[in-house]
C-alpha positions as CSV (number, residue, x, y, z in Angstrom):
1,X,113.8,177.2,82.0
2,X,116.5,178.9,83.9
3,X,116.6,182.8,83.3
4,X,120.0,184.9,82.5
5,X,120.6,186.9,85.3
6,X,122.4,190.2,84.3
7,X,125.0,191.9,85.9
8,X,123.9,194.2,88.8
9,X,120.9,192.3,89.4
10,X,122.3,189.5,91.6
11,X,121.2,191.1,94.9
12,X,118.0,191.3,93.9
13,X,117.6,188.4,92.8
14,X,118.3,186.5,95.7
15,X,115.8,188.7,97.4
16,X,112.7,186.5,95.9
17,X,114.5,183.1,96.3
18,X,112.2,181.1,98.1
19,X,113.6,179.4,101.9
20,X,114.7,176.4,101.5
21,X,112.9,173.7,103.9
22,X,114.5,171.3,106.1
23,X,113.0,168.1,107.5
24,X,115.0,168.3,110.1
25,X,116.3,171.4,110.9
26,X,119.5,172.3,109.2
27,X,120.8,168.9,109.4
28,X,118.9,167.1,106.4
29,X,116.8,169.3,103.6
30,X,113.2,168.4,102.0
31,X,114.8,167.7,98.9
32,X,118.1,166.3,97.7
33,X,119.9,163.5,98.5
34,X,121.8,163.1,102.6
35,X,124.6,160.7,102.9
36,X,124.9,159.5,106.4
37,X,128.6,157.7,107.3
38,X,130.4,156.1,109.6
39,X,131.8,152.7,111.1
40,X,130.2,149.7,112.0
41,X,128.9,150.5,115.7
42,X,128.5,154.1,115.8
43,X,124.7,154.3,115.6
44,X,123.7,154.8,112.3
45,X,120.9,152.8,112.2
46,X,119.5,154.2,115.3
47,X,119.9,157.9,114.2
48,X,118.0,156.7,110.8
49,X,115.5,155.1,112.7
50,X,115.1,158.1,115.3
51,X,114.8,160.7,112.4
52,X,112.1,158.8,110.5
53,X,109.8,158.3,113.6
54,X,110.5,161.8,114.2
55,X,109.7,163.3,110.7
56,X,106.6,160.7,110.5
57,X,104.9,162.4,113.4
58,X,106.8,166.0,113.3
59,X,107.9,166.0,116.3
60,X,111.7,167.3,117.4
61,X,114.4,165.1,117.9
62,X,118.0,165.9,119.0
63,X,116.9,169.0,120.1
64,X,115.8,169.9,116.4
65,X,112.9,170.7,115.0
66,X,111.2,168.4,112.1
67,X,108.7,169.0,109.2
68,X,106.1,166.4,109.1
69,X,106.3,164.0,106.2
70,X,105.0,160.2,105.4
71,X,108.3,158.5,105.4
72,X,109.3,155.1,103.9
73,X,112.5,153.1,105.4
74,X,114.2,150.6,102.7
75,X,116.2,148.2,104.9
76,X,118.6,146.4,102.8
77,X,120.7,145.9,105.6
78,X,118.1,144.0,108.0
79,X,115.5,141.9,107.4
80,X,112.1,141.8,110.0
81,X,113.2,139.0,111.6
82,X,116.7,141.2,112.5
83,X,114.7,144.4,113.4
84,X,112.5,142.4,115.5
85,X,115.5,141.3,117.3
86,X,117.2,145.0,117.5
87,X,114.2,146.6,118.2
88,X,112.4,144.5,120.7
89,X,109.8,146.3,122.9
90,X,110.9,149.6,122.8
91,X,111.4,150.8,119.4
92,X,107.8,151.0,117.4
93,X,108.5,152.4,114.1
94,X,106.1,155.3,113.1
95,X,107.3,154.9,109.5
96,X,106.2,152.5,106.2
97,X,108.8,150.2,105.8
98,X,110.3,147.2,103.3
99,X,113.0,145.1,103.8
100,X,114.2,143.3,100.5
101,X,117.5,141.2,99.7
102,X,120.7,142.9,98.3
103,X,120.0,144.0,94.9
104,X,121.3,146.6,91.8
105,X,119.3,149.4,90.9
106,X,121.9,150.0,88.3
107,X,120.9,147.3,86.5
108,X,118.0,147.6,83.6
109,X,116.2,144.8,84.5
110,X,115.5,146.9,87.9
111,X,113.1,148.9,86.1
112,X,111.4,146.2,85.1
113,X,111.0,144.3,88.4
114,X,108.6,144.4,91.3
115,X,110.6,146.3,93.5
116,X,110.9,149.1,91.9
117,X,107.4,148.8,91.0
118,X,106.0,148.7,94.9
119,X,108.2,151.1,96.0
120,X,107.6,153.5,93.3
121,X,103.9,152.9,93.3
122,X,103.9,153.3,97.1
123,X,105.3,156.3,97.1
124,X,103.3,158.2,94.7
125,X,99.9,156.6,96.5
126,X,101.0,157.8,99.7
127,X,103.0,161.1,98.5
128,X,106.4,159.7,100.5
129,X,108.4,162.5,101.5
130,X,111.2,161.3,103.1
131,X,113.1,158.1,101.6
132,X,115.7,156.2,103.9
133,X,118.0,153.7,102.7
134,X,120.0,151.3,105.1
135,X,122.5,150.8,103.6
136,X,123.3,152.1,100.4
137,X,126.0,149.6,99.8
138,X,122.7,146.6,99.5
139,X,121.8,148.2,96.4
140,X,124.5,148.1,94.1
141,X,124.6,144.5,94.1
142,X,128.3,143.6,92.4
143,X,129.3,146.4,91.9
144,X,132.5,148.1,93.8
145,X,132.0,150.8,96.2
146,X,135.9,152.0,95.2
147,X,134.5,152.8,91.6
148,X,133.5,156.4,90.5
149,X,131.3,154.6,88.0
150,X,129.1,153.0,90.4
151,X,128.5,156.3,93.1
152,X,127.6,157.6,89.8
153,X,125.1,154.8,87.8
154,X,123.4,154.8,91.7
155,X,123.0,158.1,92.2
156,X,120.8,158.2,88.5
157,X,119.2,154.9,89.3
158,X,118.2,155.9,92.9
159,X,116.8,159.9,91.6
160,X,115.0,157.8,88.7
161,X,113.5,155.6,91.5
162,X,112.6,157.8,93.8
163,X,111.7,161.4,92.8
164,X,110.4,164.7,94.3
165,X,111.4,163.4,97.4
166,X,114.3,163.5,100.1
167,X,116.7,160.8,100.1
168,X,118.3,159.7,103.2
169,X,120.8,157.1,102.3
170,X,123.2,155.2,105.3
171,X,126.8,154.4,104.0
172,X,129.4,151.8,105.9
173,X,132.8,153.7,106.3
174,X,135.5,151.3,104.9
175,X,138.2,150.0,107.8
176,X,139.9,153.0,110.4
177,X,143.3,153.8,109.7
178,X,145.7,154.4,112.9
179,X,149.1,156.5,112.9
180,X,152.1,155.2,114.3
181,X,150.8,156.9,118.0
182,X,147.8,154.2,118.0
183,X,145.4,157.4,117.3
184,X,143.0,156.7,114.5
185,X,143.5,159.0,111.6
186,X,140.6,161.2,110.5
187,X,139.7,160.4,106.6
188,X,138.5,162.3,104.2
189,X,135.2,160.9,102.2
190,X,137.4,159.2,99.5
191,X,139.0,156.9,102.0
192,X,135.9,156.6,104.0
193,X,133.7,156.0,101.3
194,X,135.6,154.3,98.7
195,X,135.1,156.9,96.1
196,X,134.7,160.9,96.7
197,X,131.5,160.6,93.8
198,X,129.6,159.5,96.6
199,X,129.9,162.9,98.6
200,X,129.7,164.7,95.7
201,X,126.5,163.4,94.1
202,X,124.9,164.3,97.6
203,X,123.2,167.8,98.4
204,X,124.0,167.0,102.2
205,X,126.9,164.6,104.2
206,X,126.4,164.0,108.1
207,X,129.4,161.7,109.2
208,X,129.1,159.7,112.3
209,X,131.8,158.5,114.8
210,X,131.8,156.5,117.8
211,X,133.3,158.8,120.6
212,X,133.9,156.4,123.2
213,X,132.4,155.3,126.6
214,X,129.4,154.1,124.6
215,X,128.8,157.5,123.0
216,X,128.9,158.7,119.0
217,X,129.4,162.2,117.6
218,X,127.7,163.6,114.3
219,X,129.9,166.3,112.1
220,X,127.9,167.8,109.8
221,X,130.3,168.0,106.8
222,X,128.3,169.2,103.5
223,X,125.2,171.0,102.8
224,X,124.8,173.1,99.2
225,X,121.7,174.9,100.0
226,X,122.2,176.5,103.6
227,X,125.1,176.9,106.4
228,X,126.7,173.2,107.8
229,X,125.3,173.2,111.3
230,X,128.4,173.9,113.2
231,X,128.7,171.8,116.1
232,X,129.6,168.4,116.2
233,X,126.2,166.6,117.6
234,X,127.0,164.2,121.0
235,X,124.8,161.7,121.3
236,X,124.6,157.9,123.1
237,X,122.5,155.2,121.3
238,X,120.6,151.9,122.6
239,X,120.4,148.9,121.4
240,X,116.5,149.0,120.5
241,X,117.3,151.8,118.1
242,X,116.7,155.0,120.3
243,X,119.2,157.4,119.8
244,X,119.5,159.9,122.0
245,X,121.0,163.9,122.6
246,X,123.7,163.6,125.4
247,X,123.5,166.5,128.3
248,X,124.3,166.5,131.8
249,X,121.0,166.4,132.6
250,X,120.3,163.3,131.3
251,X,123.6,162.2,132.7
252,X,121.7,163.2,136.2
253,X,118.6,161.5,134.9
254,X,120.4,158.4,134.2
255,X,122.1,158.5,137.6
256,X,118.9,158.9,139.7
257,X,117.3,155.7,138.1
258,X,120.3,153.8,138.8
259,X,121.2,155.0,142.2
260,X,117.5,154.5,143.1
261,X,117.4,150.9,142.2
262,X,120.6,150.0,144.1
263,X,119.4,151.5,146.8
264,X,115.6,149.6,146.6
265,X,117.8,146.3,146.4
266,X,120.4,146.8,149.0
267,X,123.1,146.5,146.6
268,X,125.3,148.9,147.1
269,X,128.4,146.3,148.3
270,X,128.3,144.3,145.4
271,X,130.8,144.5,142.2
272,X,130.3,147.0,139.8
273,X,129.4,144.0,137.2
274,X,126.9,142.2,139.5
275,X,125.7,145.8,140.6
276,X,125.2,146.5,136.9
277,X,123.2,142.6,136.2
278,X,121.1,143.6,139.5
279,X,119.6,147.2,137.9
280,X,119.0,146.0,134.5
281,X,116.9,142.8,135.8
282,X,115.1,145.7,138.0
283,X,114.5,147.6,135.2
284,X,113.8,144.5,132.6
285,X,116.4,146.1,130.2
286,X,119.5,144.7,128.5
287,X,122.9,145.0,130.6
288,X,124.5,147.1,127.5
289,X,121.8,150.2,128.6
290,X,122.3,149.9,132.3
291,X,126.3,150.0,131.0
292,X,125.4,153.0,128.9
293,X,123.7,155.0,131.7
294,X,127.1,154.0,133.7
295,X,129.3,156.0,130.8
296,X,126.8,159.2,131.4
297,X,127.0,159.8,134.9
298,X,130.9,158.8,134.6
299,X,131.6,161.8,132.2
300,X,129.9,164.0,134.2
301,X,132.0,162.8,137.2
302,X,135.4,163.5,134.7
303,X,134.0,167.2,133.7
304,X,133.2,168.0,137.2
């Protein structure tokens, strides 16, 4: 039961309110519900994926520390066969995870089925801390995004479904709008997220663009219980879902490695393209990451 706290006492008060945790550092807190947004592209999935194995083992990530936590992924998005293919070789999630169709929690037959059953069972076995949901829109199954009524019936379903634990839950941004210039125009969450009860019914919103030249940007945007982390967080993504903290000395990294292996082969006259196909045989990655590690060293070039 909440207590009446009388006037003159406030200062006080706040003097025996406990900290409030963070699984990862003042970007997502231990309890409460994070919405994480942005369009098609921009790396959601791989940030999602990066925090989890992160949080699983307590380790940092993005330069942020993590509290350790048994984490659970729900990917409605993706089934095992699709995050086989994204994932490959080089992504081994430390994290439990399930990967069932589109459905709606809303629903009251939800409660009832085996879904909700495993997952809630699961969670209380293995006292899950940390929830992720990819994507959010998988589990209102007809039902409209734009309605206020449906942020809202979720947001009950997914607490009843999940609780006394943090909820991190992926969002699709609905299509960019451009000004006459060609320059898209920054949103707010309404016409990002098809109804502004979706930011509100969330403790915490982190909002993801791409940036260009293969690189994304995270704002943090919303956060009731501590200060928004105040810089927007640059970061370039892969496509075996490693998401990684841009810096100029990765940049210089990323350079080395390259440089090294058209040096090895001698192929230093060929096109950039060829040059490009030549390192990422060497190196027995995809052509998109030996394109990626092109784009670091490149901005480093322009800042220079």
């Amino acid at each position: 039961m909440p207590q009446i706290i009388e006037a003159g006492q406030w200062s006080e008060f706040v003097k025996e309110l406990p900290e409030v945790p963070f699984l990862m550092d003042q970007l997502i807190p231990r309890n409460g519900k994070t919405i994480l947004h942005g369009p098609p592209g921009s790396g959601k999935s791989a940030f999602l994926w990066g925090v989890g194995n992160a949080v699983s083992q307590g380790v940092p990530y993005l330069g942020f520390k993590t509290l350790r936590t048994r984490t659970l992924l729900i990917s409605v998005d993706m089934n095992a066969y699709e995050l086989n293919t994204r994932w490959g070789k080089s992504f081994d999630p430390c994290f439990d995870l399930i990967a069932p169709p589109k459905f709606d929690c809303t629903s009251p037959a939800f409660i009832r089925g085996e879904l909700y059953k495993q997952v809630n069972g699961h969670m209380m076995e293995k006292q899950v801390g940390l929830v992720m949901i990819d994507a959010i829109g998988g589990t209102h199954l007809g039902r409209s995004a734009m309605d206020d009524d449906t942020a809202t019936a979720v947001d009950a379903a997914i607490s009843a479904w999940l609780p006394g634990c943090a909820i991190l839950m992926l969002a699709h941004d609905r299509k960019v709008k451009f000004a006459e210039s060609g320059r898209p125009i920054r949103q707010g969450a309404e016409g990002l997220l098809g109804s502004q009860m979706w930011r509100s019914n969330c403790t915490n919103q982190l909002h993801m663009e791409n940036a260009g030249n293969n690189a994304s940007v995270i704002y943090h945007e919303k956060c009731q219980v501590g200060p928004k982390y105040p810089e927007p967080i640059r970061v370039y993504i892969d496509e075996f879902g490693n998401c990684q903290l841009w810096g100029k000395a990765q940049a210089q990294e990323c350079h080395k490695k390259y440089q090294d292996a058209v040096d090895l082969l001698g192929i230093g006259g060929l096109k950039a393209t060829e040059r490009n196909e030549a390192v990422a045989k060497y190196y027995q990655v995809d052509i998109r990451t030996v394109r990626r590690w092109c784009a670091k060293f490149r901005e480093i070039d322009d800042e220079s």
